[in-house]
N, C-alpha and C positions, 0 to 999 in steps of 0.2 A: 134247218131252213132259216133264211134271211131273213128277219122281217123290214119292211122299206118302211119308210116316214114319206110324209106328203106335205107340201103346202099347207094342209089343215092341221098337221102335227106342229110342222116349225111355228103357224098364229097364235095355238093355242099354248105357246110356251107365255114367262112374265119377260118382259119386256129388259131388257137389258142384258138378257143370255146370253154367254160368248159364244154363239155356235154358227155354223152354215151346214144348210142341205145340201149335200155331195150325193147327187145317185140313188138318193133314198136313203142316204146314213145320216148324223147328225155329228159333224165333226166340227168338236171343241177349238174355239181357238187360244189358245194361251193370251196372256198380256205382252201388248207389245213391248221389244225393249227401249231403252232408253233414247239408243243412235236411232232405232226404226221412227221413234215418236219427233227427233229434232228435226229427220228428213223431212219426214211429213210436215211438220211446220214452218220450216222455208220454203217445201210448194207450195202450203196453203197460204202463205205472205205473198209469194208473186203471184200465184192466183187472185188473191184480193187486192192487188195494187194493183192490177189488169182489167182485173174481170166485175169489181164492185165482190158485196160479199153474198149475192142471193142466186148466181147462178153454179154454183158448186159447195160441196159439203166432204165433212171426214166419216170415216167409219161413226159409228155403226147407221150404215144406209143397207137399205135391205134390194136387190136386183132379183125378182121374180124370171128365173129363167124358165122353167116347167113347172108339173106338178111338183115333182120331185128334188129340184136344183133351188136354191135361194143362195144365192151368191151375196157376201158381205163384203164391198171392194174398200181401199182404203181411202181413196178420192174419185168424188164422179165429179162431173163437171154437165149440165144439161144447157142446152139450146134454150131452153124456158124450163122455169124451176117446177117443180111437180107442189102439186095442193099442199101445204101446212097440216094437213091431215093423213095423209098417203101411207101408210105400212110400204107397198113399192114404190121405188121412186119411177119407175118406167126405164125407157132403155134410155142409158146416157149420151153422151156425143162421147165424151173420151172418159177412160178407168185409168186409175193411177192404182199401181200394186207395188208397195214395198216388201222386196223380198227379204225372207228369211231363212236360214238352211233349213228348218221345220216347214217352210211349205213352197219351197223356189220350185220343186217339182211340177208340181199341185196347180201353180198360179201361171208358171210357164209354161207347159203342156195341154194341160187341161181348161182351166178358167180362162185364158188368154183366147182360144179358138172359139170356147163357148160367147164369149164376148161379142166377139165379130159374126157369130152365126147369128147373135140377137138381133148385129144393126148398132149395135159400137163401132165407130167410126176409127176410134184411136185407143190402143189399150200400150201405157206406158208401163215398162217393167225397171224398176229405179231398184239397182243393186248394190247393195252399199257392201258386199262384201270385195264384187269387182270393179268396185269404183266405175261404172258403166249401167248410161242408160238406153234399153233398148225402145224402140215404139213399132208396134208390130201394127197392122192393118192388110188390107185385102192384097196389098200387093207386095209385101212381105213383111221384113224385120232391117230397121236402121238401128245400126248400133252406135254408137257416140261415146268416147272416152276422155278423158284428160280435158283439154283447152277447146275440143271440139264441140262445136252447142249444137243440143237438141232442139229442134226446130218444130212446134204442130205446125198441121197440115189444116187443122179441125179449130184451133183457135186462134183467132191472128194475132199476131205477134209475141207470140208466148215461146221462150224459149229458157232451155237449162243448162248451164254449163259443167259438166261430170265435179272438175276441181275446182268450182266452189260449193258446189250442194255437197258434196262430202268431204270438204275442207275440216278443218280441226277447229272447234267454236273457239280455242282459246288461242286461235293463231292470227286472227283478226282481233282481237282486242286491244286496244291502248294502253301504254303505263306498265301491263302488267303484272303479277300483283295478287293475281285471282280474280281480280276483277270483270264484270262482267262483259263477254265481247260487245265491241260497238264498232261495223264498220264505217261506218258515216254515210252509206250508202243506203238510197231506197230500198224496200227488199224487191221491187224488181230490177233492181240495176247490182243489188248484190247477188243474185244466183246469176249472172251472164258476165262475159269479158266481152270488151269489145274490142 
């Protein structure tokens, strides 16, 4: 026999635990890898060159879906930012999930649908294996590849272009060298072509 974890299992962990409640299980997350951690931080740069920096955050944000569900996304982004105090952040406007062969399943199947039953507006699935970013919402799945930009619906003006956000960091840099890249571009003007 199973035994399920709850809500009051996943609070009374310490605080920094890699985990999310799946179903009443407590599955581990590993650390993310290196490419996963860069993507996410050229969204989170044109995120904050958009958006200011108080109306979205990185993991670890905690998404209260049931008793049993506490989903850990890698970027929410909220309509108004939740209390400085909150354990949940509440339900976001849009979820960014970087996937990983360890849980593209997991986060496209499953978390993605739960997302939108919450009242997540826009749940972006950023794959850096296939160089394509999808955005699923209630009236389906837009896929976006190569030079074509992804567009929210949910936040204005925000958009991502597949090949720059999973460009090569050291294929925009100057000199050469090893040096560190430098496009000379805002970082919202660098994830888009126009």
């Amino acid at each position: 026999m199973t035994v399920l974890f709850t809500r009051n299992d996943y609070e009374a962990m310490p605080e920094g635990v890699p985990v999310e409640l799946l179903d009443g299980l407590l599955v581990k997350q590993p650390s993310p890898r290196w490419g996963h951690q860069r993507i996410q931080n050229r969204i989170l740069a044109a995120l904050g060159a958009l958006l200011g920096p108080d109306a979205f955050g990185p993991r670890p944000l905690d998404v209260l879906v049931d008793e049993v569900n506490v989903f850990v996304p890698d970027i929410v982004v909220h309509d108004k930012p939740p209390d400085d105090e909150a354990q949940y952040v509440g339900v976001p406007a849009v979820v960014f999930e970087i996937l990983s062969p360890s849980t593209e399943p997991r986060d496209r199947e499953y978390k993605a649908r739960r997302y939108l039953g919450l009242g997540v507006r826009e749940v972006w699935l950023v794959d850096r294996v296939r160089q394509r970013i999808d955005i699923v919402d209630l009236d389906g799945i837009t896929s976006q590849v190569e030079d074509q930009s992804a567009r929210s619906r949910v936040i204005p003006g925000f958009e991502l272009t597949p090949s720059v956000l999973f460009a090569s960091p050291w294929l925009t840099s100057r000199g050469g060298g090893g040096h560190a890249p430098s496009s000379g571009l805002s970082p919202a003007r660098a994830l888009t072509r126009r």
